[in-house]
N, C-alpha and C positions, 0 to 999 in steps of 0.2 A: 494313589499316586497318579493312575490316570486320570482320573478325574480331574485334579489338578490340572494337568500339563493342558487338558482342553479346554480348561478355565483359561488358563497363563496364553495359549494361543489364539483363544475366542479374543479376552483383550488386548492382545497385539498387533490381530490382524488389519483394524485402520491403520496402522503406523506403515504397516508393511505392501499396504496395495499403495501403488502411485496413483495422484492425484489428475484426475483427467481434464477437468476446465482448468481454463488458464486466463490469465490477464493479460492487453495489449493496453501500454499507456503511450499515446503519443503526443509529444510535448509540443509538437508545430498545429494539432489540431483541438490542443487542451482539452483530450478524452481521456478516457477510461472505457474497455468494451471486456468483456468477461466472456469468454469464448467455449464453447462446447467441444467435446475430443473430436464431435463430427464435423466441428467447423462452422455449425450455425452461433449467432450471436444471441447470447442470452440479455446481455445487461450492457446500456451503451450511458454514460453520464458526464457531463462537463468535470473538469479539474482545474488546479492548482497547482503550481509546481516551484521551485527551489527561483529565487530572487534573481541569480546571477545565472548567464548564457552555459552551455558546456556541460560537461563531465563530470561530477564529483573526483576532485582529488586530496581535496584535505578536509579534516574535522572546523567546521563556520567557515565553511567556503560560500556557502547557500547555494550548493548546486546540486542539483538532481540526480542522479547516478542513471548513466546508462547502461544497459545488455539486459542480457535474461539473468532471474535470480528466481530465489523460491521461499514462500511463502515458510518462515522459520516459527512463528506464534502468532494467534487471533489472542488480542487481549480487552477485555469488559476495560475502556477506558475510561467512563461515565464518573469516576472518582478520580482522574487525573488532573492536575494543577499545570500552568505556563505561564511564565514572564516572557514578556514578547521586548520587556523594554524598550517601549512607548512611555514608558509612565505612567503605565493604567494600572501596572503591576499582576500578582499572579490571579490570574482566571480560570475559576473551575470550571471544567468541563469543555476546555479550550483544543481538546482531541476527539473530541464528538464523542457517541457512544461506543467506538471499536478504534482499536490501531492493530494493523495488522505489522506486523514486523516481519523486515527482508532480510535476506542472511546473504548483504553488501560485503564482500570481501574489507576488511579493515576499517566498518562501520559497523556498529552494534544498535544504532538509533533511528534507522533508516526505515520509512514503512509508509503505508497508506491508511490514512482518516479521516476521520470528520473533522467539521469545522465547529468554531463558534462564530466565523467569517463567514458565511452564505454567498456573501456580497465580491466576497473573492475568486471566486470562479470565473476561468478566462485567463486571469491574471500569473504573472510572474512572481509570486508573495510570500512564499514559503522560504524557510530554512535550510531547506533541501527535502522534505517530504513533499509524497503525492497526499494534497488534497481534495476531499469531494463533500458536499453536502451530506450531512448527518440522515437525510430520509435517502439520499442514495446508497452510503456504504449500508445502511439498514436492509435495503432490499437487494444487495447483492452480495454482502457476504455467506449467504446462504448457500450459494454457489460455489463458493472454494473452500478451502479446506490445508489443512498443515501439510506439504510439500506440493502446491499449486504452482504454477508456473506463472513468471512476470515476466513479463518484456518491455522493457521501459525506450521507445526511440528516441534516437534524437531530435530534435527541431532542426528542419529541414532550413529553416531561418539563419541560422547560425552555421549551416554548414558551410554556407556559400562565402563567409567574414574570413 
């Protein structure tokens, strides 16, 4: 029975340490920087972000959600399909190799990943996810981990509207 119980808490304990690197996306400077608990910067990469200016408040608003959130699931997205409805129809592997998923108050679809867009970096083009290059999220998801910290700012741009 003990044996057990330190099997049962040897597997628990990732769940149960907090996650110490954290994510800062800032949408006026279309990054992504993946930050150390010391505060040095590990990972810095251009992004993609939600079509429409603002806040997320409704489900196909195409906007970005702003505040701090936490890193809810890393998922293998290399087999996931997207109608972007353009007329190109569904695209595999149109979420790069990883979607990380944010745990967005009253959004379940909300996350950061890769592209099949490269070319969209800079830009305002998304649905309302953070986007980044498939060799970026590759080299940086390494870094974070299931209850990571995001902080998504707003665009300083739009503040002033």
């Amino acid at each position: 029975m003990k044996r057990l119980l330190i099997i049962l808490l040897l597997c628990l304990l990732p769940f149960l340490t907090e996650a110490k690197n954290r994510i800062v996306v800032s949408k006026s400077d279309f990054t992504l920087t993946v930050i150390s608990e010391k505060g040095d910067t590990l990972y810095t990469c251009p992004i993609a972000y939600g079509k429409n200016p603002g806040n997320k408040t409704a489900l196909g608003d195409c906007k970005t959600p702003e505040g701090t959130f936490k890193v809810k699931m890393i998922y293998d997205a290399t087999s996931w399909k997207h109608d972007f409805g353009d007329g190109n129809g569904t695209i595999l592997g149109a979420y790069g190799p990883y979607f990380i998923r944010l745990n967005v108050p009253g959004f379940n679809s909300i996350g950061i990943h890769g592209t099949c867009f490269p070319e969209s970096m800079g830009t305002m083009s998304t649905e309302g996810c953070v986007r980044c290059t498939n060799e970026d999220i590759t080299n940086f998801v390494k870094y974070i981990s299931i209850g990571s910290e995001v902080t998504i700012l707003p665009d300083r741009r739009t503040l002033r509207n």
